[in-house]
N, C-alpha and C positions, 0 to 999 in steps of 0.2 A: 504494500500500500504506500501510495508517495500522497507526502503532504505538501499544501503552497498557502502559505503564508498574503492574504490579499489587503492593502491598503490603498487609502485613495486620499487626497486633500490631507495632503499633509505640510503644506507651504513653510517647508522649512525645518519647522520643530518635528523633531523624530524621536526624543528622548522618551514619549509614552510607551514608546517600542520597549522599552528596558523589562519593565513593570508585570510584561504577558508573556515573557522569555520562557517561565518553566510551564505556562499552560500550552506555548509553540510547543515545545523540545525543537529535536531536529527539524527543519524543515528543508524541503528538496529545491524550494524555490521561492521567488518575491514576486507578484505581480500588483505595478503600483499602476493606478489607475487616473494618473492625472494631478493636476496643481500642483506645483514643485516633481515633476518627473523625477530630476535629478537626486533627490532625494534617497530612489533607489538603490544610489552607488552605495551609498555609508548606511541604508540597511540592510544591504546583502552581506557588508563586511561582517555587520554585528551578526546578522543571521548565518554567517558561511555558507551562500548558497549563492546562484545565481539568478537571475532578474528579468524581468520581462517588464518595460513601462511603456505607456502612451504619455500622448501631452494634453492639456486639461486646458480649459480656457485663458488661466495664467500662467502658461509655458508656452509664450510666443516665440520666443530663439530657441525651444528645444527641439532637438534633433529629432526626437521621438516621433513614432507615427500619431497617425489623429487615431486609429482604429489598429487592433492586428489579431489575429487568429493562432490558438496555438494548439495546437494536438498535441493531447500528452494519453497516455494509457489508454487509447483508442478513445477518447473521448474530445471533442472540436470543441473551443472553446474561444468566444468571442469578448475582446478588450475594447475596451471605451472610455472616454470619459462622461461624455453624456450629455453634452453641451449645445450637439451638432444634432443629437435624436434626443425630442423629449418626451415623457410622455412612458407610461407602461405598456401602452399598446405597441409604440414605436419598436420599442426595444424589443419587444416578443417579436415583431416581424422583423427586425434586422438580425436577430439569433438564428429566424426561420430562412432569410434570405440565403445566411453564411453556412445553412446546413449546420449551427451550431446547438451543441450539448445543453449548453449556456451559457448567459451572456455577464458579463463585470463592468458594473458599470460605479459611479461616484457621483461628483459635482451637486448634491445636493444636503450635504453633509449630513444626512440621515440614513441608518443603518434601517436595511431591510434584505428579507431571504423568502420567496416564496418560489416552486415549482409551477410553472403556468403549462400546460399540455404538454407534460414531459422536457419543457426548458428550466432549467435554473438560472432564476431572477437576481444577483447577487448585489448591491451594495454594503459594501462594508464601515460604509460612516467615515467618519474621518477622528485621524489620531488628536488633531490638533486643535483644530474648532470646531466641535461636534454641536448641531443643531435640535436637541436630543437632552432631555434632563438624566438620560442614562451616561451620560459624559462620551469622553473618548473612544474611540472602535474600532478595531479592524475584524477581517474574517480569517478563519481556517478552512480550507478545502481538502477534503482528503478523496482518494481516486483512488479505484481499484479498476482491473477489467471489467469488471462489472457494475459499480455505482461510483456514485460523483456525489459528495455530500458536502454541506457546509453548516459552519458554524462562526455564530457573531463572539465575538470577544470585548468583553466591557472591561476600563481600568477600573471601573468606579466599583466594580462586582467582583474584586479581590477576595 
């Protein structure tokens, strides 16, 4: 079973990452979803893993794509920030479009996780400015060949 570590809107401040270290453990990978892209770099170090990011509406010079797909353990998996599709429905058809598992999306700094007709709906909230009296958030993704599961991670739910 590989696990991925998913955060989004994290503009900067990544120190809440410290705090969720023993409910991660290992994780196989980083996927950031936007606002501070770069951020990525220095939580893959902490994480020892490596990275997958998009750019988010406030990563105008980043290099990152706006969107990207990753197949990991036969499962298609669609990255976004969220910015460019809004809307629940959007995002269920752009998951449907990419032939995607599901879809990760952010930019509304509000953690949410539901499966809509066999997609998973994933944001993970934001580390830094959570819009959310749950505070801080990111998700855990775990994958096998056969399921794709997630879960939200609160700092405030220590």
């Amino acid at each position: 079973m590989s696990k991925i570590a998913v955060v989004s809107d994290t503009h900067g401040l990544i120190e809440n990452i410290r705090p969720l270290l023993h409910r991660l453990g290992q994780v196989d990978a980083l996927y950031h979803l936007g606002d501070h892209a770069a951020d990525a770099i220095e939580l893959s170090r902490i994480l020892n893993c490596g990275y997958v990011a998009v750019r988010g509406n406030c990563d105008p010079f980043s290099p990152a794509p706006l969107d990207t797909i990753v197949d990991w353990h036969g499962h298609r998996i669609l990255l976004l920030h969220g910015h460019t599709v809004s809307g629940r429905q959007h995002l269920y058809y752009a998951a449907k479009q990419a032939n995607a598992d599901a879809v990760l999306f952010g930019h509304s700094h509000v953690p949410s996780v539901e499966t809509v007709e066999g997609v998973l709906m994933l944001n993970p909230g934001s580390l830094s400015r959570p819009r959310t009296p749950k505070g801080p958030s990111m998700a855990l993704i775990k994958l096998s060949d056969t399921e794709l599961t997630a879960e939200l991670l609160f700092l405030n739910s220590l």
